[in-house]
PDB file with one MODEL, atoms N, CA, C and O in Angstrom:
MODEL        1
ATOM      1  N   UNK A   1      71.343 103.136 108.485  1.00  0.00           N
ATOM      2  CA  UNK A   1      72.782 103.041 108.641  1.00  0.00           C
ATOM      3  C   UNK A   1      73.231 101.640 108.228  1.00  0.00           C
ATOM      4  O   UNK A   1      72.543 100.650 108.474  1.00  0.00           O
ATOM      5  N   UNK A   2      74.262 101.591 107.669  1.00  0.00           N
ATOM      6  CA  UNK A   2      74.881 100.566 106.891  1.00  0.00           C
ATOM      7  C   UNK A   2      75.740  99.855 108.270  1.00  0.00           C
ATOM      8  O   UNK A   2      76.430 100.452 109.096  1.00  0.00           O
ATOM      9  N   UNK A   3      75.406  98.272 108.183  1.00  0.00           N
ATOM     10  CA  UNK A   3      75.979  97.392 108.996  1.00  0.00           C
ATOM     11  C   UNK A   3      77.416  97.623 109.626  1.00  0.00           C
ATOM     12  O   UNK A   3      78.353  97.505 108.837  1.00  0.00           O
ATOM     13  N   UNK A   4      77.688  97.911 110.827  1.00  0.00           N
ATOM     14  CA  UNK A   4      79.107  97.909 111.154  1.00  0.00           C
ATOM     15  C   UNK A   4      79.947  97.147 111.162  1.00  0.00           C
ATOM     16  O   UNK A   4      79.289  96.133 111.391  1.00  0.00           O
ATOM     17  N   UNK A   5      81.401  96.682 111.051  1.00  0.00           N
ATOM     18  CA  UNK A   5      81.796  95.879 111.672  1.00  0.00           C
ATOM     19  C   UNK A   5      83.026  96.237 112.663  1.00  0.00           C
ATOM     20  O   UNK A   5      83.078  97.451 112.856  1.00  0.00           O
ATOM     21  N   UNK A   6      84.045  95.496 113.354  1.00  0.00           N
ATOM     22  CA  UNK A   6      84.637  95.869 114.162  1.00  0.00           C
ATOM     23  C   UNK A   6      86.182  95.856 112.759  1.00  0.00           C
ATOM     24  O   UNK A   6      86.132  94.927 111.953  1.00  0.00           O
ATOM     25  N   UNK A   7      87.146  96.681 112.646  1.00  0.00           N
ATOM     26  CA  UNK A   7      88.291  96.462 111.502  1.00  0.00           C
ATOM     27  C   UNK A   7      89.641  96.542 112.337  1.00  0.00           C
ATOM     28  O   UNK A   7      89.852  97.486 113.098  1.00  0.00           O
ATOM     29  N   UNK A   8      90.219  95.877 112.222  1.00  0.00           N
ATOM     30  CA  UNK A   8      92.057  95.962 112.691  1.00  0.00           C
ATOM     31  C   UNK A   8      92.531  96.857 111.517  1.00  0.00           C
ATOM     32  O   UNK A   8      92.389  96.505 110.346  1.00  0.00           O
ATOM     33  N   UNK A   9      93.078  97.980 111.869  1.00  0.00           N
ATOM     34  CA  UNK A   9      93.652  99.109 111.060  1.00  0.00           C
ATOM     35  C   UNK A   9      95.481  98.742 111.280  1.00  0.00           C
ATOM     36  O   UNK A   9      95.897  99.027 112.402  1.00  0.00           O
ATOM     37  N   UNK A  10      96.159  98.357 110.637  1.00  0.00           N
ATOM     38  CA  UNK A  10      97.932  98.083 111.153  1.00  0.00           C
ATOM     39  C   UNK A  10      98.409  99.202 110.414  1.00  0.00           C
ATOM     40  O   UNK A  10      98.010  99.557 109.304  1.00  0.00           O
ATOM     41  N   UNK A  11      99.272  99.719 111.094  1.00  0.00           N
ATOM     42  CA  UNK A  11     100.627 100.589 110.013  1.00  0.00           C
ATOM     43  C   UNK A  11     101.175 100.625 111.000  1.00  0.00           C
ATOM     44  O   UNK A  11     100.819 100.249 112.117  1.00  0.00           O
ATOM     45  N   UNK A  12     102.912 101.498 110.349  1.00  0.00           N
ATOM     46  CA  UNK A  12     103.519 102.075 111.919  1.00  0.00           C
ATOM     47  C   UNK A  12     103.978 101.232 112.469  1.00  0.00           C
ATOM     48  O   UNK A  12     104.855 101.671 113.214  1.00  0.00           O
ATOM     49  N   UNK A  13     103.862 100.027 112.541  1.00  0.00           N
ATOM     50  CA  UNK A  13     104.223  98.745 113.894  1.00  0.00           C
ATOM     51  C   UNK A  13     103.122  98.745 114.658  1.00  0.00           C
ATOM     52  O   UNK A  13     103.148  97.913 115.565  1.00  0.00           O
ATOM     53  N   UNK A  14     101.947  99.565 114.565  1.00  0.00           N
ATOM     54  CA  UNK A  14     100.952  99.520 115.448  1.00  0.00           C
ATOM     55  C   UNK A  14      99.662  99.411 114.998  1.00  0.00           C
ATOM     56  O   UNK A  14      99.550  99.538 113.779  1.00  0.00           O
ATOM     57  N   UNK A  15      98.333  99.150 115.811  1.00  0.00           N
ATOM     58  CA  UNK A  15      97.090  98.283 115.281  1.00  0.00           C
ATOM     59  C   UNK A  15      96.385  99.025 116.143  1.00  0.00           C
ATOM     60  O   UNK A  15      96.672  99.224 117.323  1.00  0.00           O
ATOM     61  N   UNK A  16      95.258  99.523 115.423  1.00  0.00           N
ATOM     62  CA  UNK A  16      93.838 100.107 115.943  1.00  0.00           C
ATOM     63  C   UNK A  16      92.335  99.069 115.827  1.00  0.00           C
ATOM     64  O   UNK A  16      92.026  98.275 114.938  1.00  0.00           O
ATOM     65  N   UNK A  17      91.756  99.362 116.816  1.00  0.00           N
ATOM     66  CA  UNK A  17      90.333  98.439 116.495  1.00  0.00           C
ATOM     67  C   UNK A  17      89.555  99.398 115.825  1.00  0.00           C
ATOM     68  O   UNK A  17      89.646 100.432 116.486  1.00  0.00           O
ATOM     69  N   UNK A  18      88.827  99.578 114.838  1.00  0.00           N
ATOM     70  CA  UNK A  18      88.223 100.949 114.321  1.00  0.00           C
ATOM     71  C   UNK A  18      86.557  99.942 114.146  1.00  0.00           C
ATOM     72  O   UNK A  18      86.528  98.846 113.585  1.00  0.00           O
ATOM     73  N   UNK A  19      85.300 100.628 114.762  1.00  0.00           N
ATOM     74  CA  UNK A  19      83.922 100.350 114.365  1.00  0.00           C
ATOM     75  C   UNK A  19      83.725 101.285 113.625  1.00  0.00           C
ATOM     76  O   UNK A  19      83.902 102.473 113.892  1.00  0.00           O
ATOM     77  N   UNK A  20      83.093 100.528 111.997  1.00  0.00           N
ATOM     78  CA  UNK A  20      82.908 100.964 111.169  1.00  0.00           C
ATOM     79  C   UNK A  20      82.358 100.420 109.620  1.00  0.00           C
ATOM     80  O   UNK A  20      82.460  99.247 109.263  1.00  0.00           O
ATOM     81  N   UNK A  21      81.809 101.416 108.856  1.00  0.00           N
ATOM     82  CA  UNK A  21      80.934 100.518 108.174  1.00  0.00           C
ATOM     83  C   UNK A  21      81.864  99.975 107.460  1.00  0.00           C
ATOM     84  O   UNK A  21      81.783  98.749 107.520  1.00  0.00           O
ATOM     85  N   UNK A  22      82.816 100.389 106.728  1.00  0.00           N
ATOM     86  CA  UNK A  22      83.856  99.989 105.435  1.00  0.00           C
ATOM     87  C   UNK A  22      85.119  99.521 105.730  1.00  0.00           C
ATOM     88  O   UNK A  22      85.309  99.774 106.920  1.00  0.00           O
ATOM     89  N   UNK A  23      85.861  99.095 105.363  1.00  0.00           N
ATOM     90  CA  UNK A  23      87.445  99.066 105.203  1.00  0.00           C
ATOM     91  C   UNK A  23      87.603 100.364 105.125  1.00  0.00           C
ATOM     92  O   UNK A  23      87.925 100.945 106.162  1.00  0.00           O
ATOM     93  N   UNK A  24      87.431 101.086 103.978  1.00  0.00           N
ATOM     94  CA  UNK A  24      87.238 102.390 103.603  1.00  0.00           C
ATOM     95  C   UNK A  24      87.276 103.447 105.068  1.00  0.00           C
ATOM     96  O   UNK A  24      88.249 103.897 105.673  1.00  0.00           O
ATOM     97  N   UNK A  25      86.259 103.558 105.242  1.00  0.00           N
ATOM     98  CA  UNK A  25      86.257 104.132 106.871  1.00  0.00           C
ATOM     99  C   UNK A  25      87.050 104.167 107.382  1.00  0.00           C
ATOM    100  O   UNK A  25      87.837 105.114 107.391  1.00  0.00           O
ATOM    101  N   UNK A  26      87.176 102.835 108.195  1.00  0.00           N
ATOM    102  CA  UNK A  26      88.179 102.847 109.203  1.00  0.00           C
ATOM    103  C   UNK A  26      89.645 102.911 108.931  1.00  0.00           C
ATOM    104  O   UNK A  26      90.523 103.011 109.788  1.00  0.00           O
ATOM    105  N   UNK A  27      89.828 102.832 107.464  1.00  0.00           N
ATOM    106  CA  UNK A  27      91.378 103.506 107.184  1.00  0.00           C
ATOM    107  C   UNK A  27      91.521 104.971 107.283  1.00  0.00           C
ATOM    108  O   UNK A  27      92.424 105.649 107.773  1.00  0.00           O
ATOM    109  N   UNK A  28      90.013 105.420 106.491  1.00  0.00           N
ATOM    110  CA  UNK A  28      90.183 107.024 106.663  1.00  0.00           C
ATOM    111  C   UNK A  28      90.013 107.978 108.426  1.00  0.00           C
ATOM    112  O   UNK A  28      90.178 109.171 108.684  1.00  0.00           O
ATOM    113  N   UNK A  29      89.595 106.707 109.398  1.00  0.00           N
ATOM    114  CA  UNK A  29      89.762 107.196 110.418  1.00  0.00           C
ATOM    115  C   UNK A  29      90.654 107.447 111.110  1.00  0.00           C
ATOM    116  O   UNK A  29      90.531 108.421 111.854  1.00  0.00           O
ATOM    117  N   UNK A  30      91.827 106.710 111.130  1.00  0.00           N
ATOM    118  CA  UNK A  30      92.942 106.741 111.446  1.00  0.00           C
ATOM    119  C   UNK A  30      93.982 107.026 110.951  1.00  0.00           C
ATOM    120  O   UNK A  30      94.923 107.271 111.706  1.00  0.00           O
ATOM    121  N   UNK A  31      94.181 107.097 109.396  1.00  0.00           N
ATOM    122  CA  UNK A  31      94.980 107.863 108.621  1.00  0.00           C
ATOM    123  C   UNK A  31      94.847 109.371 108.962  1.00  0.00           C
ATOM    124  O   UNK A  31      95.899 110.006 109.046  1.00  0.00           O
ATOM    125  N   UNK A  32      93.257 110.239 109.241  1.00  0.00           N
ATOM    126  CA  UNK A  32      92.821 111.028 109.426  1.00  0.00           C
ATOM    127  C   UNK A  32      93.549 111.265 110.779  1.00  0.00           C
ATOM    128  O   UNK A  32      92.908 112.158 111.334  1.00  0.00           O
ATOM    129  N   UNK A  33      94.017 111.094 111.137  1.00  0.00           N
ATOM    130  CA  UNK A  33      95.196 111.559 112.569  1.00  0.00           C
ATOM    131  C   UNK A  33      96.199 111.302 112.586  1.00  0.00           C
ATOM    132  O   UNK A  33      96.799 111.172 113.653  1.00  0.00           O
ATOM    133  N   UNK A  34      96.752 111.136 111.455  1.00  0.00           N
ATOM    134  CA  UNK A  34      98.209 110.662 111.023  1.00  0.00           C
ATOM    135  C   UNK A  34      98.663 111.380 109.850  1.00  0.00           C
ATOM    136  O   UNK A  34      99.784 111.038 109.473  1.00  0.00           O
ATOM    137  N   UNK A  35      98.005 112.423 109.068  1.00  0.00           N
ATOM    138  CA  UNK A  35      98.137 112.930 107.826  1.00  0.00           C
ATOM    139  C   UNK A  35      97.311 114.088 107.347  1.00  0.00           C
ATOM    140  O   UNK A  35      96.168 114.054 107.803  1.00  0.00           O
ATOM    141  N   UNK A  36      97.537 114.994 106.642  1.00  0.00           N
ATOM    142  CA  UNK A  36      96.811 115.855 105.894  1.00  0.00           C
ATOM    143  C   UNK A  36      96.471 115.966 104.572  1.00  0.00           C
ATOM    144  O   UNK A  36      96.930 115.037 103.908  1.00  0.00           O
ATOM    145  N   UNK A  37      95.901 116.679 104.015  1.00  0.00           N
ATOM    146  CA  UNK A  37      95.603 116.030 102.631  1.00  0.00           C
ATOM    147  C   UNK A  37      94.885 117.572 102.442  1.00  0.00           C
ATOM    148  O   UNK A  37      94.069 118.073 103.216  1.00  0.00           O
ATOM    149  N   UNK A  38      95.403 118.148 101.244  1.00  0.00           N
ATOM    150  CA  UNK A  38      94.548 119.248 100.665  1.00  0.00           C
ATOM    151  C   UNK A  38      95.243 119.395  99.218  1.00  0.00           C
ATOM    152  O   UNK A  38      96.055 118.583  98.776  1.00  0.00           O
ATOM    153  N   UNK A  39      94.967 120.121  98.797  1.00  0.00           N
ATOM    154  CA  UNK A  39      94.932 120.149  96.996  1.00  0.00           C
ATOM    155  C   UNK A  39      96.173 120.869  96.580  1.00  0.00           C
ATOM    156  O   UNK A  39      96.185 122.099  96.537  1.00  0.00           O
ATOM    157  N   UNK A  40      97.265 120.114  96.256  1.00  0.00           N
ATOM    158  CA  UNK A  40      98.356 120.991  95.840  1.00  0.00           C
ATOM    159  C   UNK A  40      99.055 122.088  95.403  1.00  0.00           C
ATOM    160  O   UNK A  40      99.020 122.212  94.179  1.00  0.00           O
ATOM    161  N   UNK A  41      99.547 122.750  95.869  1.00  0.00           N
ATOM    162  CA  UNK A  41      99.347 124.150  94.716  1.00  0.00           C
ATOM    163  C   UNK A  41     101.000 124.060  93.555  1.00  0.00           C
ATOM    164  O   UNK A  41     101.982 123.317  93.548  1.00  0.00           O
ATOM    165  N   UNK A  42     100.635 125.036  92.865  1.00  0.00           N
ATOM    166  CA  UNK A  42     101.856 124.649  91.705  1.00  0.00           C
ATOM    167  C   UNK A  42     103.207 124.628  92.570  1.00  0.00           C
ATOM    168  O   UNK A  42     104.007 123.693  92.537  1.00  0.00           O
ATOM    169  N   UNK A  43     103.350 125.764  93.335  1.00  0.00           N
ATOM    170  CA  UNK A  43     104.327 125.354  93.763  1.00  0.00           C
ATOM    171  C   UNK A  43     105.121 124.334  94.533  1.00  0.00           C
ATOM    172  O   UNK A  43     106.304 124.001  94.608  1.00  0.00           O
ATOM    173  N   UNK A  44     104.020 123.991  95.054  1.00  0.00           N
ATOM    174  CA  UNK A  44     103.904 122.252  95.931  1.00  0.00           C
ATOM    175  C   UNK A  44     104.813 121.723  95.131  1.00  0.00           C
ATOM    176  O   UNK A  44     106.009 121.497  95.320  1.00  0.00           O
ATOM    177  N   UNK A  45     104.034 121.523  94.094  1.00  0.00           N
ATOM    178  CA  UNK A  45     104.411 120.448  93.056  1.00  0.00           C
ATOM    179  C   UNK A  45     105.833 120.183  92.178  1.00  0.00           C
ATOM    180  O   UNK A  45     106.367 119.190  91.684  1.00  0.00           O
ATOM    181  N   UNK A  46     106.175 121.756  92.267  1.00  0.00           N
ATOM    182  CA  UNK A  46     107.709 121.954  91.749  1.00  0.00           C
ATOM    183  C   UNK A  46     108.450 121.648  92.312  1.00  0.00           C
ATOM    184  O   UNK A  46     109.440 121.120  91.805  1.00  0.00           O
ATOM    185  N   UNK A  47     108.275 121.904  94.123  1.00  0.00           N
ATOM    186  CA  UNK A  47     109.458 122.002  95.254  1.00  0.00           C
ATOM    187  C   UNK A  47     109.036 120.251  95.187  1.00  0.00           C
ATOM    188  O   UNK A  47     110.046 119.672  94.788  1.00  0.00           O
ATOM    189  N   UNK A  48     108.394 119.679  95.330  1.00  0.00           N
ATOM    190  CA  UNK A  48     108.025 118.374  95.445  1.00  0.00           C
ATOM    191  C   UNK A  48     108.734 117.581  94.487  1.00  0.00           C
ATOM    192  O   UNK A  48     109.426 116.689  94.977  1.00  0.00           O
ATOM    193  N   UNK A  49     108.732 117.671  93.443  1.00  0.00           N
ATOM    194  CA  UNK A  49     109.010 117.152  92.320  1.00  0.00           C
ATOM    195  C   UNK A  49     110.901 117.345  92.304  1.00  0.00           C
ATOM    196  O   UNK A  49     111.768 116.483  92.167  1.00  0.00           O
ATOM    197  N   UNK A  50     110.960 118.131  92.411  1.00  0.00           N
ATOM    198  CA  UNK A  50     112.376 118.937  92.048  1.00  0.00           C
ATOM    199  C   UNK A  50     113.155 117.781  93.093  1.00  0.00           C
ATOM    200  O   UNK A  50     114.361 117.553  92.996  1.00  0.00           O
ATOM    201  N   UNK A  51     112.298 117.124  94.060  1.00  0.00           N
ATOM    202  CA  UNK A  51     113.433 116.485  95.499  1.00  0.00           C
ATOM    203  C   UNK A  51     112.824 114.997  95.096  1.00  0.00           C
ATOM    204  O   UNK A  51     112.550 114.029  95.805  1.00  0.00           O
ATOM    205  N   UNK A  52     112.732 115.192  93.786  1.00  0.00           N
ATOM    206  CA  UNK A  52     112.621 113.206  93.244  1.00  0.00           C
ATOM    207  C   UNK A  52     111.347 113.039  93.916  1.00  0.00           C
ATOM    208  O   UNK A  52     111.139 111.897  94.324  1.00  0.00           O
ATOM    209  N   UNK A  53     110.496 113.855  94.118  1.00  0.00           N
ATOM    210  CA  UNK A  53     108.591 113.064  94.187  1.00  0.00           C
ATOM    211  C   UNK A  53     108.219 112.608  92.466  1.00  0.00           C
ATOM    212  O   UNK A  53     108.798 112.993  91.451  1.00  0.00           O
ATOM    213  N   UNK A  54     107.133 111.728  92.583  1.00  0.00           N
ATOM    214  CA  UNK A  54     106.654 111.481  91.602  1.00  0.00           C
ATOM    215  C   UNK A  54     105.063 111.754  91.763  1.00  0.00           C
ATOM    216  O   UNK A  54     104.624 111.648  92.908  1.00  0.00           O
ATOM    217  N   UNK A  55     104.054 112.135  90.611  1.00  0.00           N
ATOM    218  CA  UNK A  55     102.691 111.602  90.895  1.00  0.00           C
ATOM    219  C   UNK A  55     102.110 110.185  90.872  1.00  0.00           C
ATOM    220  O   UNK A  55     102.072 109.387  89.935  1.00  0.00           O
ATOM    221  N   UNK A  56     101.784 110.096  91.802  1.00  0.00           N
ATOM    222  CA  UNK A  56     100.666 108.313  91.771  1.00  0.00           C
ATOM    223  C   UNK A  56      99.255 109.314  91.672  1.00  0.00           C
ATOM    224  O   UNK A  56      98.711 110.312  92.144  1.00  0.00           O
ATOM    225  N   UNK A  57      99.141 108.320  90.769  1.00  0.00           N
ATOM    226  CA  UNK A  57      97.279 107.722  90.600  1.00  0.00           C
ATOM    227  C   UNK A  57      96.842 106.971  91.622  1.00  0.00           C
ATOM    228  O   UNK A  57      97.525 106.168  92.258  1.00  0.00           O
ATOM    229  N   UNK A  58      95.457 107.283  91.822  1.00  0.00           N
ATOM    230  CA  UNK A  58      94.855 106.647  92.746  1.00  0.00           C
ATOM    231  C   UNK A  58      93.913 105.754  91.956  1.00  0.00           C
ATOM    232  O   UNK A  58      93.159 106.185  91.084  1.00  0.00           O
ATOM    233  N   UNK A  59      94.006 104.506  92.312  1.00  0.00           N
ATOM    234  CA  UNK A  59      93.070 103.705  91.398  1.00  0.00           C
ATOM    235  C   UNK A  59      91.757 104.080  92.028  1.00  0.00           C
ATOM    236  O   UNK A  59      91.634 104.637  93.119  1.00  0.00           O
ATOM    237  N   UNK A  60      90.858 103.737  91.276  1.00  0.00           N
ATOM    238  CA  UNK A  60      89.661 103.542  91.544  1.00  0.00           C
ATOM    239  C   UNK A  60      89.080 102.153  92.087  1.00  0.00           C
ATOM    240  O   UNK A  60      88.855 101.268  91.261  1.00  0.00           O
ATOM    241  N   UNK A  61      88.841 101.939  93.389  1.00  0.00           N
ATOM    242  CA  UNK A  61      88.276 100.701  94.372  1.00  0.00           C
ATOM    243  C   UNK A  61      87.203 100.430  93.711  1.00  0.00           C
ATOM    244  O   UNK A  61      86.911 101.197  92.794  1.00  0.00           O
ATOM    245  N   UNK A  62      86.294  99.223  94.005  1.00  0.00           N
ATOM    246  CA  UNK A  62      85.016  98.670  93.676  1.00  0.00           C
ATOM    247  C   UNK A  62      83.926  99.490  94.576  1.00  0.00           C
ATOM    248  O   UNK A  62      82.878  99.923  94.097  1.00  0.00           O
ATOM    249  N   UNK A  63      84.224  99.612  95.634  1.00  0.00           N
ATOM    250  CA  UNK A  63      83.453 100.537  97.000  1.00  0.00           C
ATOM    251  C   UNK A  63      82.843 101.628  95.893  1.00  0.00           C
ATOM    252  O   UNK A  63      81.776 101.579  95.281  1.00  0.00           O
ATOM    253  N   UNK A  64      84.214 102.926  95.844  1.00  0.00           N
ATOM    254  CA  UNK A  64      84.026 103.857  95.166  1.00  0.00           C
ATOM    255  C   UNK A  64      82.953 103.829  93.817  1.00  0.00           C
ATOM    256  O   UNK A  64      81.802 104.261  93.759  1.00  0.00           O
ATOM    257  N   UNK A  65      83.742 103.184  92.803  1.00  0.00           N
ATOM    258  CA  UNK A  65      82.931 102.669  91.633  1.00  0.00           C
ATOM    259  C   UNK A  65      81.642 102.471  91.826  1.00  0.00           C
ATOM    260  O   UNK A  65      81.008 103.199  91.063  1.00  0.00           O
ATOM    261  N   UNK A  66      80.766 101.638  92.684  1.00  0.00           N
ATOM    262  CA  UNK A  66      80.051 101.239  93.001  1.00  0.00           C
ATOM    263  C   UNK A  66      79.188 102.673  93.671  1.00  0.00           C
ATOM    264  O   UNK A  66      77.994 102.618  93.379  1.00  0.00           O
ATOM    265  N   UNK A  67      79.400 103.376  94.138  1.00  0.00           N
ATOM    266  CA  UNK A  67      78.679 104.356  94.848  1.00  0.00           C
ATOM    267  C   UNK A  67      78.354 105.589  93.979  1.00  0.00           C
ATOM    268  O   UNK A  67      77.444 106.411  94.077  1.00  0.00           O
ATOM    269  N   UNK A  68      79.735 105.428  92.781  1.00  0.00           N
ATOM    270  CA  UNK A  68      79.442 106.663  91.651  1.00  0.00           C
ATOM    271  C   UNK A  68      78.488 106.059  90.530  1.00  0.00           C
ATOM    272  O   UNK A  68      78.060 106.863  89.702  1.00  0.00           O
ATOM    273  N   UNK A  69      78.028 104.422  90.395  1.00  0.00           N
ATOM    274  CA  UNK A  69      77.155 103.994  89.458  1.00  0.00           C
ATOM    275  C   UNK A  69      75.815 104.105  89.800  1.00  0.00           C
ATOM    276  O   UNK A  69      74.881 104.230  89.009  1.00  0.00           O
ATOM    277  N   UNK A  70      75.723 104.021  91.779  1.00  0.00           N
ATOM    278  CA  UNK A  70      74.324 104.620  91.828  1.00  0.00           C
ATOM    279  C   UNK A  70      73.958 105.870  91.844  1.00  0.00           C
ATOM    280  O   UNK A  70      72.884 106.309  91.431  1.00  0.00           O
ATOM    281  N   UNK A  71      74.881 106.500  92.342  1.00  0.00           N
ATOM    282  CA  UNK A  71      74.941 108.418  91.743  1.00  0.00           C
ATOM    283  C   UNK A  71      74.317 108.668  90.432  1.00  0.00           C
ATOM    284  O   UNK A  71      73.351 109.412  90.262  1.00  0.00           O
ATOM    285  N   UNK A  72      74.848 108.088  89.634  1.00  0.00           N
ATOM    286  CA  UNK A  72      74.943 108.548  88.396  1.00  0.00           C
ATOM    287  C   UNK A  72      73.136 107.290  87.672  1.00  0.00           C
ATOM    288  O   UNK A  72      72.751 107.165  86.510  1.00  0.00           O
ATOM    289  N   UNK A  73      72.581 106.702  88.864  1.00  0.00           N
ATOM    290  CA  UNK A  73      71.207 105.695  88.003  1.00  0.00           C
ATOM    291  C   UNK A  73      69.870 106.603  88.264  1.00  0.00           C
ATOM    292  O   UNK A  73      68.778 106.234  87.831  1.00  0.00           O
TER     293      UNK A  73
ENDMDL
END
């Protein structure tokens, strides 16, 4: 198991202590009770779009990058 550390998570006006290995982590721990996330469907995307949404890209982090270069050695 990869080293923990202790992370201050802020949003909201409010702050979580999250133990955990990453930044990564402990955002997805607490976002993870604040949000849902599943794969759009077309119509999502129309009714979404149609009320001024836009798509963002998600960049690609160094974390990430880094975990798909040893995947892929």
């Amino acid at each position: 198991m990869a080293d923990q550390r202790i992370y201050k998570v802020t949003g909201n006006s409010k702050s979580h202590l999250v133990q955990a290995s990453s930044q990564a982590q402990a955002l997805r721990h607490v976002a993870g009770k604040q949000y849902q996330v599943e794969v759009a469907k077309a119509v999502d995307v129309a009714q979404l779009m149609g009320k001024g949404a836009t798509v963002e890209v998600a960049a690609s982090i160094a974390e990430q990058t880094e975990l798909l270069e040893r995947s892929e050695a």
